[in-house]
C-alpha positions, 0 to 999 in steps of 0.5 A: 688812402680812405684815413688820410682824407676827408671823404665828402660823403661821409661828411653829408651821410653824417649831417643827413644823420644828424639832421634826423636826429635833430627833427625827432627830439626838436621838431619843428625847430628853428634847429632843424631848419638850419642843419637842413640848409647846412645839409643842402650847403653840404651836398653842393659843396661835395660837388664843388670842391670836386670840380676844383680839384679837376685840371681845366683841360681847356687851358692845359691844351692853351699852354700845351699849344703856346709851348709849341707855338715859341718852339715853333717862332723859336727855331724860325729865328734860329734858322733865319740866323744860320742863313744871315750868318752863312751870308756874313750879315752880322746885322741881321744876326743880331736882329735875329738874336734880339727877336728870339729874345723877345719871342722867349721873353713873351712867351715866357710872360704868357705861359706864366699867365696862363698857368697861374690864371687856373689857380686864381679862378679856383681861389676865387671860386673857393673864396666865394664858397668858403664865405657861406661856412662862415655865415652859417656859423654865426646863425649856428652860434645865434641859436644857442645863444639865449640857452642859459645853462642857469634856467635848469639848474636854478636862477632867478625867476624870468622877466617878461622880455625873457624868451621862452625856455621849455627844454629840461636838462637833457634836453639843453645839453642834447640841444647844445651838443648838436649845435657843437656837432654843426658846427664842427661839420661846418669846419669840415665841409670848409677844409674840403677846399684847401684839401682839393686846392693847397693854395696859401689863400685858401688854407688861410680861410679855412684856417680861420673858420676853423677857429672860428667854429672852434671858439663857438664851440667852445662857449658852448661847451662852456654851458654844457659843463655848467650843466654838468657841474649842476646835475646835483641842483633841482 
């Protein structure tokens, strides 16, 4: 069902787009550089999130082999007690009641082991993944930070320690924009992971870097407002 889930190469067909877009109107752009290693982040994490939602056949085959194993054990007890009971040993059947027992107890301890150690190693295969999204955010988030919406629209004259702001109005609000659009593909790239693997531990993590990205997305549309607002200034 192509619009009940989120395509991957639709996500880095959409960065590779937005990168070009940013390397013509800003080129050279520190920018640009980051939405280019957000596309390389992007392109692994396609790859990623695939591979997590594969079953691993190699401890499927584990359980599968274990299953029979205590079946085996299972109905050899429950053999050597029908011969112990047809010689009237009643020792010996309660032995054989107690290993069978045991035998259910331990096999039941290893296969919930082992289909529990699958879904561990995924989360935390993802959880590793899912820190880099946060990171790129907050470098995301330092580069609109000194674009004051004040410099186009009319403020006080600059300090000396003031940094360098050359953009025009269109060009700080296009600028702003595209780091909005980053980081809303952040979040994307992010829910990948819980959309492959729905543990609880990884739809909390990309929970909160999706409030995340969307609360420093909202700071900047906070500026390009103001922007919008003072349209009728100088």
């Amino acid at each position: 069902m192509p619009y009940q889930t989120l395509d991957s190469a639709s996500i880095v067909d959409t960065l590779r787009k937005l990168e070009q877009r940013i390397v013509e109107r800003f080129p050279g752009s520190g920018l640009a550089a980051v939405c280019r290693e957000l596309l390389a982040i992007a392109e692994q994490t396609r790859e990623r999130s695939e591979r997590i939602a594969k079953p691993n056949r190699v401890l499927q085959a584990a359980v599968y082999v274990l299953i029979a194993a205590g079946i085996a054990g299972l109905l050899v007890v429950v053999f050597s007690v029908k011969l112990q009971f047809g010689a009237v040993e009643a020792f010996g059947v309660f032995q054989g009641i107690e290993a069978a027992m045991n035998i259910v107890v331990l096999v039941g301890a290893v296969l919930f082991f082992l289909m529990t150690i699958e879904t561990r190693i995924k989360r935390r295969r993802s959880l590793d993944d899912l820190h880099v999204f946060r990171s790129i955010a907050h470098v995301i988030d330092m580069h609109q930070l000194t674009k004051d919406p004040m410099t186009v629209i009319g403020g006080g004259a600059p300090t000396a320690s003031s940094p360098k702001r050359l953009m025009n109005r269109f060009e700080l609000t296009r600028y702003l924009d595209y780091c909005s659009e980053m980081l809303s593909l952040t979040n994307k790239l992010a829910s990948l992971y819980a959309q492959n693997l729905p543990d609880p531990v990884v739809i909390d993590t990309v929970n909160d870097i999706e409030q995340l990205t969307t609360n420093l997305s909202g700071k900047i549309w906070q500026k390009i407002t103001i922007i919008d607002a003072g349209r009728g200034g100088p």
